[in-house]
C-alpha positions in Angstrom: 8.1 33.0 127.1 8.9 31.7 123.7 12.7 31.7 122.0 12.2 34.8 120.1 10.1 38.0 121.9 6.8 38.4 119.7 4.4 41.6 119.9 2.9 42.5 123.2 -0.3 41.1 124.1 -2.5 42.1 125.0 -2.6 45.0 122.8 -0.9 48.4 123.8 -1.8 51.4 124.6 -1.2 55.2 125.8 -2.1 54.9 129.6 -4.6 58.0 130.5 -2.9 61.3 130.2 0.2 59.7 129.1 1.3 61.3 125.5 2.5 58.8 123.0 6.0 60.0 122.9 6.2 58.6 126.9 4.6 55.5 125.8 6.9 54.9 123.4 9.8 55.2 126.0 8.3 53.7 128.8 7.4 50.1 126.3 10.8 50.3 124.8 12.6 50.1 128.4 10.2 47.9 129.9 11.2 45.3 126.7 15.0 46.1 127.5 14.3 45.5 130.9 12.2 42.3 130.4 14.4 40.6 127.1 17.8 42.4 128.3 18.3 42.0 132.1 18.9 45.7 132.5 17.3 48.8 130.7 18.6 52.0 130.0 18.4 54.6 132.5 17.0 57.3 130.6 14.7 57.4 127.6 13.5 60.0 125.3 11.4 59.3 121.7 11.2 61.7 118.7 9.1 61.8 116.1 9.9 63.7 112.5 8.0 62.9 109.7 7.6 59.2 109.1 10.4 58.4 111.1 10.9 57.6 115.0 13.7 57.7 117.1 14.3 56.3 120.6 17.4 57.0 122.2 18.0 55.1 125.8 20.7 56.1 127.7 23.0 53.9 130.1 22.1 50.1 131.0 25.3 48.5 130.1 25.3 45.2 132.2 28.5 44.2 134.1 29.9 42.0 131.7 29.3 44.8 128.7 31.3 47.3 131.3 34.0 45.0 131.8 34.3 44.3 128.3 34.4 47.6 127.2 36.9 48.9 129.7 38.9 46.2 127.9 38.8 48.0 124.5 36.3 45.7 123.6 33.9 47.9 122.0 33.6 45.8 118.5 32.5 42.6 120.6 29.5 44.6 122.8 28.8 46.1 119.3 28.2 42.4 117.6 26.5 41.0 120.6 24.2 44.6 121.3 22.9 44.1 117.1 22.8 40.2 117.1 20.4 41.0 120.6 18.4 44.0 118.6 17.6 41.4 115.8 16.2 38.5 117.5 14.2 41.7 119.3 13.0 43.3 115.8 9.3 41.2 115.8 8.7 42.5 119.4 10.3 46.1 118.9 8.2 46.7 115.7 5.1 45.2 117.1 5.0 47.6 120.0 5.8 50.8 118.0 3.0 49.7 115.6 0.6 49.0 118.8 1.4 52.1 120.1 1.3 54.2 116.7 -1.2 52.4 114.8 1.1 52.8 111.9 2.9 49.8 109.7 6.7 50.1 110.5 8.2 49.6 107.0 12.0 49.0 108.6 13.9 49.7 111.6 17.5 50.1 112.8 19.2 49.9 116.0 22.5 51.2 117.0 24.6 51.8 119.8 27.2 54.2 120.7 30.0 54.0 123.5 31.1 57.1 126.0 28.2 57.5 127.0 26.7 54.4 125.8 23.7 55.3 124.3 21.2 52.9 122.4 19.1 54.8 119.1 16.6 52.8 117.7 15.3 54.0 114.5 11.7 53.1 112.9 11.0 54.3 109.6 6.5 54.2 109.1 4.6 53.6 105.8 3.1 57.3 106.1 4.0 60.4 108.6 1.8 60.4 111.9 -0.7 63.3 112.4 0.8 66.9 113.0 -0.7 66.9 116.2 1.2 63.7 117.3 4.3 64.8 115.7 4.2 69.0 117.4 4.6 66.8 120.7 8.5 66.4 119.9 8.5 70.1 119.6 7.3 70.5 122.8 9.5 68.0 124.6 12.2 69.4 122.5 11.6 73.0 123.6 10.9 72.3 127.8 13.3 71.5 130.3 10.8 68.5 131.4 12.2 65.3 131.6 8.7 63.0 131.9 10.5 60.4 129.4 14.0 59.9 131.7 12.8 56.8 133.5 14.8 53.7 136.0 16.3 51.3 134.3 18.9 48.7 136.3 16.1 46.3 137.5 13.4 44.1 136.4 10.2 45.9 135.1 7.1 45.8 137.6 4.9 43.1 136.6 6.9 41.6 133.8 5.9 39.2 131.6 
């Protein structure tokens, strides 16, 4: 593994009868998993427009827990972005695998009680409406396909 995570290889892809939007989800916390020693415990992706969003829920390690039951939210903050930007090149390489769009920028942020990861990717042009009705869906059903395990180490990791 090198210093800095680069894009998956080999290339990605939807598994059979796996929608995009699960995809998306399952590649984001399987790079948490692999880059960050713990991944969130749920996941869920949205697409609108030309935009993505991935929110994770849960995965604070230990350390982040103790920390913030110290008030240290500021300091899990700085670490949690400083982490999300040596992870950018692998982030934005597997939404572009995955979307076979060009990412044009992305933004990560976290928020605390409950701690909740969004990662934001904004694409060079909108995906097609069929791709993007699939948020409706998962928006309008109860189903939770995308909420997925996150405290270990991802089968198979890299």
């Amino acid at each position: 593994m090198s210093d800095v995570p680069s894009p998956p290889e080999p290339h990605l892809a939807p598994q059979d009868g796996e929608s995009l939007l699960s995809a998306i989800s399952r590649e984001m916390v399987r790079a948490m998993k692999t880059f960050y020693g713990r991944g969130p415990t749920k996941a869920k992706s949205y697409l609108v427009d030309d935009l993505l969003f991935v929110v994770m829920r849960g995965g604070a390690t230990h350390a982040e827990q103790t920390m913030l039951e110290g008030g240290e939210e500021d300091a899990v903050r700085a670490f949690r972005q400083r982490f999300e930007n040596l992870m950018a090149e692998r982030l934005v390489g597997t939404i572009e695998q995955l979307t076979d769009r060009r990412v044009l920028t992305y933004q990560s942020q976290v928020l605390f009680d409950p701690l909740l990861v969004v990662e934001i990717f904004v694409f060079d042009k909108p995906l097609s409406q069929e791709i993007l009705s699939e948020t409706s869906r998962v928006m309008l059903s109860e189903d939770e396909s995308f909420a997925v395990g996150g405290d270990g180490p991802p089968a198979g990791s890299e």
